[in-house]
C-alpha positions in Angstrom: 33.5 0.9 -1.2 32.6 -1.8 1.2 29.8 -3.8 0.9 27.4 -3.4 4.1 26.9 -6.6 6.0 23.4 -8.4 5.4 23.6 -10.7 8.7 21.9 -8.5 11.2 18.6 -7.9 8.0 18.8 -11.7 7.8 18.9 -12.8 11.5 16.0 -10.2 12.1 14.0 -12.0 9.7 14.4 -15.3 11.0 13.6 -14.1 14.5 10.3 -12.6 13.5 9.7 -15.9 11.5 10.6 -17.5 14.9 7.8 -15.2 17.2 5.5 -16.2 14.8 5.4 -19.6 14.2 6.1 -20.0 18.2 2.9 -17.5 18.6 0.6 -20.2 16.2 2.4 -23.4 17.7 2.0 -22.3 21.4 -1.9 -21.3 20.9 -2.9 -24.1 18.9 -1.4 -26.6 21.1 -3.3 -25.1 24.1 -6.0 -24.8 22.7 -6.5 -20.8 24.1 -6.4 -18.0 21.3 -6.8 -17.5 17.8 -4.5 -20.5 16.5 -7.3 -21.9 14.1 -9.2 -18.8 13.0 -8.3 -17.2 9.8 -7.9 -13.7 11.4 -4.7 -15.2 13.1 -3.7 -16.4 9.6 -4.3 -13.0 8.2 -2.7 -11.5 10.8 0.6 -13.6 9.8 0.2 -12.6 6.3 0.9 -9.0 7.2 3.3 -9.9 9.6 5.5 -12.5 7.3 4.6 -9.4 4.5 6.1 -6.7 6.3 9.2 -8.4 7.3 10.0 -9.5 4.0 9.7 -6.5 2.1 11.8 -4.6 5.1 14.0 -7.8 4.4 14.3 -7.4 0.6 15.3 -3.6 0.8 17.1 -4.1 3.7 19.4 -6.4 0.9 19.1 -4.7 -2.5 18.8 -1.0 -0.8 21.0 -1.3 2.5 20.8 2.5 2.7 17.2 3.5 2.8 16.0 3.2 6.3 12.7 2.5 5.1 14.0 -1.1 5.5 14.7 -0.9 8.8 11.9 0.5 9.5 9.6 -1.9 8.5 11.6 -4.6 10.3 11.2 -2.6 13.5 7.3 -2.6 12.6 7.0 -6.4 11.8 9.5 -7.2 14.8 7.0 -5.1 17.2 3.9 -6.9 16.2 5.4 -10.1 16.3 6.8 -9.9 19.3 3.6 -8.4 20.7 1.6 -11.0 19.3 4.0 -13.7 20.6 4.0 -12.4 24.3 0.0 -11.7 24.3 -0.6 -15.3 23.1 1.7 -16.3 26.1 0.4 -14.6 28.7 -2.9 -15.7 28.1 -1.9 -19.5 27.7 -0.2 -18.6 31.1 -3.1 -17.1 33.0 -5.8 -20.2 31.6 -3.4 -23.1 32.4 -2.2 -21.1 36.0 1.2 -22.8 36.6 2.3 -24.2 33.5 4.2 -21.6 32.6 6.0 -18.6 34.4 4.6 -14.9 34.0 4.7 -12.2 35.3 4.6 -8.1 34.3 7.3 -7.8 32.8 6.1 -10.1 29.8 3.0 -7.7 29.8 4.8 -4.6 29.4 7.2 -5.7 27.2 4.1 -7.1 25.2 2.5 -3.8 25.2 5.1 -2.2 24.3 6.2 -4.0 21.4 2.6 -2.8 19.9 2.9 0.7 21.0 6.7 0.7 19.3 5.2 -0.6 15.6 2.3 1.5 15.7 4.3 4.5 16.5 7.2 3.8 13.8 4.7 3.0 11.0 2.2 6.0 11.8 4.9 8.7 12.0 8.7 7.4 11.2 7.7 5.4 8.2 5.6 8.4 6.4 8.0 10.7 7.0 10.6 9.2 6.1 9.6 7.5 2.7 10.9 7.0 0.1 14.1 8.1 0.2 14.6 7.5 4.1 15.3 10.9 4.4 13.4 13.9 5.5 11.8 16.2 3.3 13.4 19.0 4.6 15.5 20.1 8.1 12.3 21.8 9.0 10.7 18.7 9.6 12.7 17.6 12.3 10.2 19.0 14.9 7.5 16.3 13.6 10.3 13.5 14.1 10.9 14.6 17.7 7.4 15.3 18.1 6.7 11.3 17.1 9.5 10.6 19.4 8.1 12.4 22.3 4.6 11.1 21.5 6.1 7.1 22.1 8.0 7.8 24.8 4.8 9.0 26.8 3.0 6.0 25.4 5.9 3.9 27.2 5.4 5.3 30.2 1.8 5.4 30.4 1.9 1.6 29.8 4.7 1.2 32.4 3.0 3.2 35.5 -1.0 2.9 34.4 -2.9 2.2 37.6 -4.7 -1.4 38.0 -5.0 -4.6 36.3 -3.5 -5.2 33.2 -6.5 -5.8 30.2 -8.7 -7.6 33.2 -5.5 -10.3 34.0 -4.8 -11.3 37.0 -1.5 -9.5 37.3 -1.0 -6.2 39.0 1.2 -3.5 38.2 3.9 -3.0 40.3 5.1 0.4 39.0 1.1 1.6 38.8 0.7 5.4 40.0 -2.6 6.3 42.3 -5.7 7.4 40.5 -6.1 10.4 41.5 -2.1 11.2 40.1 -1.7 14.1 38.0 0.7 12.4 36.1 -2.0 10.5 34.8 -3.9 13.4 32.8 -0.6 13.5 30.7 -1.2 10.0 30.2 -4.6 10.5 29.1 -3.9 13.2 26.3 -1.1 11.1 25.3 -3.3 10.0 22.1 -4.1 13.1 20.9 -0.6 14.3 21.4 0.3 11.3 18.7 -2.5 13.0 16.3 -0.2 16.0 15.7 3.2 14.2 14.1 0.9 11.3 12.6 -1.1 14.1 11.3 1.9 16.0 10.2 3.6 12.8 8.5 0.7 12.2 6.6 0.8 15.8 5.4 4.7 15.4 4.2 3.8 12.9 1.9 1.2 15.4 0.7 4.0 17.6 0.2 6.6 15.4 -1.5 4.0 14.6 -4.1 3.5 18.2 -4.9 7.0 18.3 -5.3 8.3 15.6 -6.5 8.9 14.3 -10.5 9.8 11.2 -12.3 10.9 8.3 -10.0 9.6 9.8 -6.7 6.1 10.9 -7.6 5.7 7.4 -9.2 6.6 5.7 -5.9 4.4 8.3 -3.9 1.8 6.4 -6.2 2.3 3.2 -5.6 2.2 3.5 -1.8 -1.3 5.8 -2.4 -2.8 3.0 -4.0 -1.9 0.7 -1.0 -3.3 3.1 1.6 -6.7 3.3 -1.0 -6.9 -0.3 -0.3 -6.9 -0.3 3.4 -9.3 2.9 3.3 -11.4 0.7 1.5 -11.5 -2.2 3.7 -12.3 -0.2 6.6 -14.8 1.7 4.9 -16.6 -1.9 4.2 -16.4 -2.9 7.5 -18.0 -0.2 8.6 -20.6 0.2 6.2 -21.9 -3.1 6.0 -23.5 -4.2 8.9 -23.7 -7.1 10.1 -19.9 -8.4 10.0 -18.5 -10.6 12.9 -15.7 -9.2 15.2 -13.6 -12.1 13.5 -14.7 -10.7 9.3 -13.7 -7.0 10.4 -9.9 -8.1 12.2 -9.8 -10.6 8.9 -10.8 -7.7 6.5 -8.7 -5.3 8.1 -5.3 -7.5 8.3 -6.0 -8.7 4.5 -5.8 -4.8 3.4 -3.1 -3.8 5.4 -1.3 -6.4 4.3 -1.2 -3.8 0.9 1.0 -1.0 2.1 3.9 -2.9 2.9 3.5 -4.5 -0.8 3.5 -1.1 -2.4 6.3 -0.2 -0.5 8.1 -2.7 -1.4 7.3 -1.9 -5.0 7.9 1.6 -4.3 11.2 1.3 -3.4 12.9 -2.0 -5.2 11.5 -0.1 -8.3 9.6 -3.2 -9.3 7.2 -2.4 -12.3 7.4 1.0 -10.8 5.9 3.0 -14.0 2.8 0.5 -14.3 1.0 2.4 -11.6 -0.4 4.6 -14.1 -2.2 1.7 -16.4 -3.2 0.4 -12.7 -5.2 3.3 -11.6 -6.6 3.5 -15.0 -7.6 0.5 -15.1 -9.2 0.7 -11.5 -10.9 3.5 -11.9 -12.2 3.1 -15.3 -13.6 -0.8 -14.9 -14.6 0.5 -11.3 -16.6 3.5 -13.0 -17.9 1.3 -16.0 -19.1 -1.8 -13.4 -20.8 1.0 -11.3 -23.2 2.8 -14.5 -23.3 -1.0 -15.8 -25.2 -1.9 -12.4 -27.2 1.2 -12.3 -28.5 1.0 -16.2 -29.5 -2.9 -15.4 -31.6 -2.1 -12.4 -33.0 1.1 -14.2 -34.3 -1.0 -16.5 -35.4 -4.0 -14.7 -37.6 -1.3 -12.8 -38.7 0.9 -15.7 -39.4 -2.2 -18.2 -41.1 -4.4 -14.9 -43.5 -1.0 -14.3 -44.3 -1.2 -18.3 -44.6 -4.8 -18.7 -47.3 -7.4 -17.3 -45.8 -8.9 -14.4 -45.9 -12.6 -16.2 -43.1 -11.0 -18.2 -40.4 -10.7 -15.9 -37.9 -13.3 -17.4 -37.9 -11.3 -20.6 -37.2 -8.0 -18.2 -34.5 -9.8 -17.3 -33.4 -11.3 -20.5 -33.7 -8.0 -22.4 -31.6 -5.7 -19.5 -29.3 -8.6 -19.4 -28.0 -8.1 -23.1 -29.1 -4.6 -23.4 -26.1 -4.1 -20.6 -24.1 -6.4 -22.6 -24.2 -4.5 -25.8 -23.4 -1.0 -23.6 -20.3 -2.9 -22.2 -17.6 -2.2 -25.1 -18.5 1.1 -26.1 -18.9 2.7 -22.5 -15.6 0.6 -21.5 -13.6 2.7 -24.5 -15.6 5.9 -23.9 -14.7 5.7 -19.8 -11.2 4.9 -20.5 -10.5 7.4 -22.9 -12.1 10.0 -20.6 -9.9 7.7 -17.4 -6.8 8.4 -19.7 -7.1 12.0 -20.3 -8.0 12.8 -16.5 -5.2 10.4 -14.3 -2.9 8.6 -17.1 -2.5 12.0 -19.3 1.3 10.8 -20.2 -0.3 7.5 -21.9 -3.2 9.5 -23.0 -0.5 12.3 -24.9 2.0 9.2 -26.0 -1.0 7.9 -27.7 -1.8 10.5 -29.3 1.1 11.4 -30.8 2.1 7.7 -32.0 -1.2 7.5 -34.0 -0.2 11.4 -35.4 3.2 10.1 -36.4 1.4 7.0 -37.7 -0.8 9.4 -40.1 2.2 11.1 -41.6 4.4 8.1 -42.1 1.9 7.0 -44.7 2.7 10.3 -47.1 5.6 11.5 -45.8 8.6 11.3 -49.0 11.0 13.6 -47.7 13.7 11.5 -45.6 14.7 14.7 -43.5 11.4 15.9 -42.8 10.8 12.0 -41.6 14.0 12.3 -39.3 13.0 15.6 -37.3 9.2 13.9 -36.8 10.8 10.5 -35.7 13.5 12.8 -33.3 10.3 14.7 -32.0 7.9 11.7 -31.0 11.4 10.1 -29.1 11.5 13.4 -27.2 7.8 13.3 -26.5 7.2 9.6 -25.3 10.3 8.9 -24.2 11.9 12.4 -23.0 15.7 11.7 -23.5 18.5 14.0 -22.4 19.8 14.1 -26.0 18.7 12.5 -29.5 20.4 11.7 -32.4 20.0 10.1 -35.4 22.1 8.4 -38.0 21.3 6.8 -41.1 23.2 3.9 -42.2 24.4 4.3 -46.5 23.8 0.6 -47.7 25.3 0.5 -50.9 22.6 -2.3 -52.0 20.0 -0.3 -51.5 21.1 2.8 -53.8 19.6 3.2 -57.0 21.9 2.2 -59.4 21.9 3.9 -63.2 20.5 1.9 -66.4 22.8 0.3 -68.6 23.4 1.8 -71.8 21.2 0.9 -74.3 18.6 -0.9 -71.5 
């Protein structure tokens, strides 16, 4: 069987490497955008992130679309980013370089085109580039539906494009009835988003083995960004520039898992990694709330002229709590989200146990064969014993 070709994965790589090192390089020099800020930086990050991983599968698994996918999403925001970056150069220093609409549409649309392929497409499709089942197809046309009114409501919105100086030639009138279309076209892109979300939810109920444990990988990276937006949120306070850095820095996690997803890197390791999460997460959390407990409870008991020694004695009462809650959490982490460890455990110390007294060879074949079908769950075990004629017993001599 043929190889596929890798030049069109490779030259689509170096031309979103191009965008985005002309995007920094043309907003630097001028001195207009984000060229020194660290959201810009960020922003690369996910960029340079996406495009690799798409680039790595797109190599080592030239038949899982999710590849191309992700190219298609790091090739939109690139060129997005790059065309933005110019026309803004363009409209500060009027005449030094040439634009026009077309560079705004095309900019606009290169950010409609990525969001809409990693919202719907790349959900539905992962992690086997397939769909889940034919009935499914109605999302995908649904998603494709949904982008094609988002192309044309960028292509014939009425007035200025984002307050530039540039009209729209192809703008329809106000009072258009086109235009109300154009105006539900967001929460006609709820349904298939919504409904590619919901098929991973579905895979994961039925998937097994590799699947479910790549279905894992890419929830931990979508836990991630949920939690940076979450803290943007919640804290107050935050500058426009924090939140955009915040937000690119966690995004930049999905495409990670899902390149760990699917190249099968370290693949069954998610289990100890949301054990460990969740357990050093849970044990920092009662750690916290034990030391300010007592800081209050000892401070309300205690003259006020005694605070350092509040402190001092919460300080290594928390200290002495930390072991023994660590190994009661994770034991309780285990049995809850990593039962598989949790059971493998279990039974190696059980087999442990019995090796110590066991003094019947056959009875110590059928437990060894049963704790390889346990942990390891093989197709088919067997076990041979190898007769060393130096290790058999040999008779006494006569008269010995």
């Amino acid at each position: 069987m043929k190889r596929p070709t890798s030049w069109p994965v490779v030259a689509t790589f170096v031309v979103i490497m191009l965008e985005t090192v002309g995007a920094l390089v043309l907003s630097t020099l001028s001195g207009q955008g984000p060229g020194s800020d660290a959201t810009a930086y960020a922003t690369v990050l996910f960029v340079l992130a996406t495009s690799a991983v798409g680039t790595l599968i797109g190599l080592r698994r030239p038949g899982n679309t999710i590849g191309w996918l992700l190219r298609v999403a790091a090739f939109g925001f690139a060129t997005g980013s790059f065309l933005v970056i110019y026309v803004e150069v363009a409209v500060a220093q009027a005449g030094s370089l040439p634009v026009g609409p077309i560079a705004v549409w095309l900019g606009d649309l290169m950010f409609q085109l990525a969001f809409g392929v990693s919202a719907t497409f790349l959900l539905l499709l992962f992690p086997t580039g397939r769909l889940p089942s034919p009935r499914w197809k109605l999302v995908g046309w649904m998603a494709g539906l949904g982008m094609a009114l988002m192309f044309a409501a960028v292509l014939l919105g009425p007035g200025a494009f984002e307050d530039l100086p540039i009209e729209n030639p192809l703008a329809l009138e106000e009072t258009s009835p086109i235009l109300r279309v154009f105006e539900s076209v967001f929460y006609l892109m709820l349904v298939p988003i919504l409904a590619s979300v919901a098929s991973l939810i579905v895979r994961y109920r039925q998937s097994a083995g590799e699947e479910r444990q790549q279905l894992k990988w890419v929830a931990v990276g979508v836990v991630v960004l949920a939690i940076g937006v979450a803290g943007t949120v919640v804290w107050d306070g935050l500058s426009d520039d924090t939140v955009n850095l915040v937000i690119a820095l966690a995004l930049t996690a999905v495409p990670i898992s899902i390149g760990m997803a699917i190249l099968r890197y370290r693949l069954y390791d998610i289990d100890r990694i949301i054990s460990r999460t969740v357990s050093y997460g849970a044990v920092t959390a009662l750690l916290v709330g034990t030391y300010v407990a007592l800081v209050f409870v000892l401070g309300d008991l205690l003259p006020s002229r005694e605070n350092s020694l509040v402190v001092a004695a919460s300080t290594l009462a928390v200290a002495g709590l930390f072991n023994p809650l660590r190994r009661r959490v994770q034991d309780f982490v285990d049995r809850r989200f990593n039962r598989s460890r949790y059971d493998l455990s279990r039974t190696i110390e059980a087999f442990s146990q019995r090796l110590r007294t066991e003094v019947d060879l056959d009875q110590l074949g059928r437990d060894l064969q049963d704790v390889a079908a346990d942990s390891m769950h093989p197709k088919s075990i067997s076990l041979w014993l190898r007769d060393d004629p130096a290790a058999r017993i040999r008779p006494p001599l006569p008269g010995a």
